[in-house]
C-alpha positions in Angstrom: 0.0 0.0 0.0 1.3 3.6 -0.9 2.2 5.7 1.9 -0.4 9.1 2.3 0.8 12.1 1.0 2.8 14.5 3.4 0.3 17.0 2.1 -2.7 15.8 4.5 -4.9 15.4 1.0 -5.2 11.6 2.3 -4.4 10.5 -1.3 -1.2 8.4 -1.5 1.9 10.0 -2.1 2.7 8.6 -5.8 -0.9 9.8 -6.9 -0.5 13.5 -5.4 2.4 15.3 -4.6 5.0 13.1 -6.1 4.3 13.3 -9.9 5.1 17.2 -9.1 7.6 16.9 -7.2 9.8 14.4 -9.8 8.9 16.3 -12.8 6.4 14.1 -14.0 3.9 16.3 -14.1 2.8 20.3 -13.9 0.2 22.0 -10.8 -3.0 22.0 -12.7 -4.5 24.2 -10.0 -3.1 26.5 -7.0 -4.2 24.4 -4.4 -1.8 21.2 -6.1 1.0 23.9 -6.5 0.8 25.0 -2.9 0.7 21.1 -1.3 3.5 19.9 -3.7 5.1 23.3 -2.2 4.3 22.5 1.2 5.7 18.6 0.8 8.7 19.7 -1.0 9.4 22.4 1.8 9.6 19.6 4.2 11.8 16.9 2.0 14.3 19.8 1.7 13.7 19.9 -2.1 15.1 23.5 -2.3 15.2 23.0 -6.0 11.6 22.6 -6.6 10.6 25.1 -4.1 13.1 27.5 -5.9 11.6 26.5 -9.4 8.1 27.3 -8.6 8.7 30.5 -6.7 8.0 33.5 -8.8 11.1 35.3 -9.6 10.5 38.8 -8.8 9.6 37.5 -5.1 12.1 34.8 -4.4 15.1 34.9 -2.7 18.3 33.2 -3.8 18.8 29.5 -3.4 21.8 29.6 -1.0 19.0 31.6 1.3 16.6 29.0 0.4 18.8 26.1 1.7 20.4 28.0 4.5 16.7 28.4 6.0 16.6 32.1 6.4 12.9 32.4 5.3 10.9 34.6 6.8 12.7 35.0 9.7 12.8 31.4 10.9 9.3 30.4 10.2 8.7 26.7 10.3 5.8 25.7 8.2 4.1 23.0 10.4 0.8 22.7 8.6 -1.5 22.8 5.7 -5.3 24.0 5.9 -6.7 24.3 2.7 -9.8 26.9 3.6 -11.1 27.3 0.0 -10.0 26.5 -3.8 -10.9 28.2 -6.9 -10.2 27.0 -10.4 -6.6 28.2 -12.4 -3.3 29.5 -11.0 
């Protein structure tokens, strides 16, 4: 059986976050980008976090990996409150 998705969806991992997260596949929507965000922020995958970070707002990889965002916030949690269609 596949293990749940670290995103709290309660859809197994190789179905949900892990297409994204490997390349496989593009977010559809904004909620997908923001739980394959949220996953990859806890695997350490600077490199996907990076990618999908708009440029004009994200800071530089060696910032990323050195975990000086936003002043030591840990993100602990993922509530999804509401979702509209697009990106």
């Amino acid at each position: 059986m596949d293990s749940l998705c670290p995103c709290q969806s309660q859809l197994a991992f190789a179905g949900c976050c892990q297409p994204f997260l490997t390349n496989k596949k593009h977010a559809t929507s904004a909620e997908a980008l923001m739980r394959s965000r949220f996953v990859a922020y806890h695997q350490n995958n600077w490199k996907y976090v990076f990618k999908t970070w708009h440029k004009s707002t994200r800071p530089s990889m060696s910032e990323l990996r050195s975990g000086g965002l936003a002043g030591g916030v840990e993100w602990l949690n993922l509530k999804v409150v509401r979702c509209e269609e697009g990106l």
